[in-house]
N, C-alpha and C positions, 0 to 999 in steps of 0.2 A: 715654323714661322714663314709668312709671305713676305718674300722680296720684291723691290719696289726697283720701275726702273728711272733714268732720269726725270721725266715728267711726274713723276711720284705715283702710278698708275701700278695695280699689282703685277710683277711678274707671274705668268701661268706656272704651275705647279707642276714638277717635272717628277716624275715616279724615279726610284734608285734602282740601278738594274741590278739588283738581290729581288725586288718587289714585282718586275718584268719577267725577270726567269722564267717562272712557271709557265706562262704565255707564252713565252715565244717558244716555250722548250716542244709544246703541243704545237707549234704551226705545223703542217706537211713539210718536211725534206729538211729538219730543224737538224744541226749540228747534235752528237748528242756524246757517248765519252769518247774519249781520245788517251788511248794506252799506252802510242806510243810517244806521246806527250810526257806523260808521266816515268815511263821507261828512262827517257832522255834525261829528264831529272835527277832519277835515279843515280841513273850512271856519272854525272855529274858532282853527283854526293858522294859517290863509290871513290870516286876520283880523290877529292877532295879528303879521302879518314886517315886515319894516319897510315897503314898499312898501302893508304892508294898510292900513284903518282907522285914523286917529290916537285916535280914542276908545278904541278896543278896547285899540289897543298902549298907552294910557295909564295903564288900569285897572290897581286892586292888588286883594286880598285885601278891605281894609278897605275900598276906595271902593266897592266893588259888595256890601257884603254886607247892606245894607238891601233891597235887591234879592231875595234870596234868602227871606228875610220874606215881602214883599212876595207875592215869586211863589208861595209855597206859599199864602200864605190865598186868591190869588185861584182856585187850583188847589181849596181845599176847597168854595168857593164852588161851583164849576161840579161836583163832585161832588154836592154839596146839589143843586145844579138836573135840569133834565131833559134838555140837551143832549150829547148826546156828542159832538156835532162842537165845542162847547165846551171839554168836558173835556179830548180831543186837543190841541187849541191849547193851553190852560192847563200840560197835562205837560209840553206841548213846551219850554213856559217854563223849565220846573222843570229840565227836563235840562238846556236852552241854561245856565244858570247852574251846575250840577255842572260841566260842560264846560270853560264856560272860567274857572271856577276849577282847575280841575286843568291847564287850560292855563296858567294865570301861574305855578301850584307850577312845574311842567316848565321854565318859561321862565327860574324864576329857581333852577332847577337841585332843588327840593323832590323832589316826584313827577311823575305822571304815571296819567294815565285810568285807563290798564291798573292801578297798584299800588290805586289806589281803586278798582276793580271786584276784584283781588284780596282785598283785605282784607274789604268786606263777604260776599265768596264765603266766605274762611274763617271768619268770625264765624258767617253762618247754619246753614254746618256745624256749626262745635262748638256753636251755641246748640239747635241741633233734634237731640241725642243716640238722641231715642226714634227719629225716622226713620233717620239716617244710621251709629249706634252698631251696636254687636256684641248678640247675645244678653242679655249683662248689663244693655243699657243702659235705663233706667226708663220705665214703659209709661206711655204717655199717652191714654185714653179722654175726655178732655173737654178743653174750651180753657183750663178751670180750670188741669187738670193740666198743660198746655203752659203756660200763663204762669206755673206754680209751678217747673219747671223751666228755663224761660228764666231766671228770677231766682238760682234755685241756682247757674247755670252763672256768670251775671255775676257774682256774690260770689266764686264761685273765680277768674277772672277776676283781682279787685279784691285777694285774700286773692296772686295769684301776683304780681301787680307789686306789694305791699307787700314781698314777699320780694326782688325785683328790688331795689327801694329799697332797703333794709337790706344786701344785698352790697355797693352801690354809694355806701354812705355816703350817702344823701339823703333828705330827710325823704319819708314814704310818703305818696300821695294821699288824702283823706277820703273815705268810701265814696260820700258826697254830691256831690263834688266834680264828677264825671260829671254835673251835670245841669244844666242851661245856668241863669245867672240872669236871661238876656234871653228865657225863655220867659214868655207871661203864668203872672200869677199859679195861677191856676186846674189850670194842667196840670203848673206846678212843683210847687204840693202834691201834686197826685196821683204824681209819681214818687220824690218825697222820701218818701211814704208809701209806697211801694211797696218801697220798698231797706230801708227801715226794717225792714218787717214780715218782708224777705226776711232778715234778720239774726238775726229773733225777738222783736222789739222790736213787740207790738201787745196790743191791750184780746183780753180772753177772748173776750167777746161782742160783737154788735152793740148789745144791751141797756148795755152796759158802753160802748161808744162814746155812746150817746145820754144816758147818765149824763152824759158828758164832757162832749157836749154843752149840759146844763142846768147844768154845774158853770161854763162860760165863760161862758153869759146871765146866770148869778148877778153873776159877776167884772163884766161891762161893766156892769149896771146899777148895778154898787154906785159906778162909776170917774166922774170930773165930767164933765157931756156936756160933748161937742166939746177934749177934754184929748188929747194924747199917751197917756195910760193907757186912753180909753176906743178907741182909734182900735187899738190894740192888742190888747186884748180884743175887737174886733168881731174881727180878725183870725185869734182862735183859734176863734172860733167856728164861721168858716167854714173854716175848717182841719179843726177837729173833723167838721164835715158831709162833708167831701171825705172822712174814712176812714168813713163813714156808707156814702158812696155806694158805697165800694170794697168794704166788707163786705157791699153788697147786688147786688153784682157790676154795679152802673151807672156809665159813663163820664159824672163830673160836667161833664165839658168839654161833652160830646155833651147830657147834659140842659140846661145851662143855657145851650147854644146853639138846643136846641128851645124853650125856654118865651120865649127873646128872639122870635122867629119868631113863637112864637103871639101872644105880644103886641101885634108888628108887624101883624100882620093884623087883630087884634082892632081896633086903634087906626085902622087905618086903615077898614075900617067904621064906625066911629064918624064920622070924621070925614068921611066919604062921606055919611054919613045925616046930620048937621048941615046941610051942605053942600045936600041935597036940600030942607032948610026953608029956605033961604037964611041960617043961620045959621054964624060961623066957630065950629070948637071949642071954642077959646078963649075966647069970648064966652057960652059954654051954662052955665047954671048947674051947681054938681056934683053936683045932685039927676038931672037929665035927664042926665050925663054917666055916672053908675050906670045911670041905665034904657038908656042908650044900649048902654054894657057886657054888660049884661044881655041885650042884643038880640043882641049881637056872641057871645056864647055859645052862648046856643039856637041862633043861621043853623049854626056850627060842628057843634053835634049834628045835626043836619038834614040835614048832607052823607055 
């Protein structure tokens, strides 16, 4: 069946990537088995029989999924740094836990590896149309226009299980609903604004977001400090900033993970050069703790 999109005009016709395989499996320098993929599997399952590991075999869903948290920050960590032999270890994490999560689904009859590698197989299909699509399917020259068609695609997505819902008598999912509320704060605004904008729903301008902006410092200053109402309105403000950053195509998560960094080093200079008068940080007046800052600046440019 052809889907249609707002304007009732056919969506192009996106191949399932079972029906791609074959092609791409022939391009030159194509991915082809991976044994120790399967190995890891394996052992996984090993883990999990009854004769395996009593930890492993004890695990649920819910007891390891702090775990999975866990393991991806410490995975961006090692991204931010300079090691790769780091970084390997860190993935390696990140997969051991896709793993043998998809090992307990299997165990307790859910899925299985394979339906989780199928399923995000078909998702990047249908989500990348301009690569995988027909003639009709919408061209993308910048990453702009790939994240603006990523979002198209998941709204239809979101608009075909609301129809799902509706055959099957059930209330349909909120379009919001897709976005985890155990992510921090900072990357939940940014995708909540994201599905937002993708529905139509955004300021004209970026001019018109920083309106927004001064409209919410108006709201908090006017609220009682330290109130429930003011705690509230700091929160729209930095909300408002997060589609500030979106409308100037920056990743506020990625910026206000840089300026912690700089900080970090800032401060600790400072406290290296206290340290070098025999003085503690804490102890320096906050006249010498500006000059010190001050110091901590200029070494920065300098590099």
């Amino acid at each position: 069946m052809t889907a249609s999109n707002q304007s009732g005009a056919p969506e192009p016709e996106v191949p399932t990537a079972a029906e791609l395989d074959p092609a791409d499996a022939m391009r030159p320098g194509a991915p082809t088995t991976h044994p120790d993929f399967d190995a890891l599997v394996r052992t996984i399952w090993r883990l999990r029989q009854p004769d395996g590991c009593p930890w492993d075999r004890e695990q649920t869903h819910a007891s390891i999924a702090k775990n999975m948290i866990e393991e991806a920050y410490e995975a961006v960590d090692a991204i931010e740094g300079t090691s790769c032999r780091h970084l390997r270890e860190e993935l390696g994490d990140v997969l051991m836990q896709v793993v043998l999560q998809s090992q307990i689904a299997a165990d307790d009859g859910e899925f299985d590896i394979d339906a989780v590698c199928r399923d995000i197989n078909e998702k990047l299909v249908r989500r990348h149309p301009h690569v995988f699509g027909d003639a009709d399917a919408p061209h993308a020259a910048t990453s702009d226009d790939v994240l603006g068609i990523w979002e198209k695609v998941k709204l239809g997505e979101h608009k075909k299980s609301e129809e799902e819902a509706a055959a099957e008598g059930t209330a349909p999912e909120s379009l919001l609903d897709s976005v985890p509320v155990q992510l921090p704060a900072l990357m939940q605004a940014q995708k909540i604004s994201r599905k937002a904008v993708a529905a139509g729903f955004d300021w004209d301008s970026v001019d018109s977001v920083w309106e927004q902006v001064q409209s919410e410092v108006e709201e908090f200053k006017s609220a009682a400090p330290g109130s429930a109402d003011a705690e509230m309105e700091f929160g729209d403000i930095l909300f408002a900033l997060v589609n500030v950053a979106r409308r100037e195509h920056i990743d506020a998560e990625t910026a206000l993970r840089a300026s912690c960094a700089k900080f970090r080093r800032r401060w600790a200079y400072m406290e290296q050069a206290a340290r070098a008068e025999g003085h503690d940080i804490a102890d320096v007046s906050r006249q010498d703790q500006e000059a010190l800052w001050a110091q901590a600046k200029l070494k920065e440019t300098e590099l």
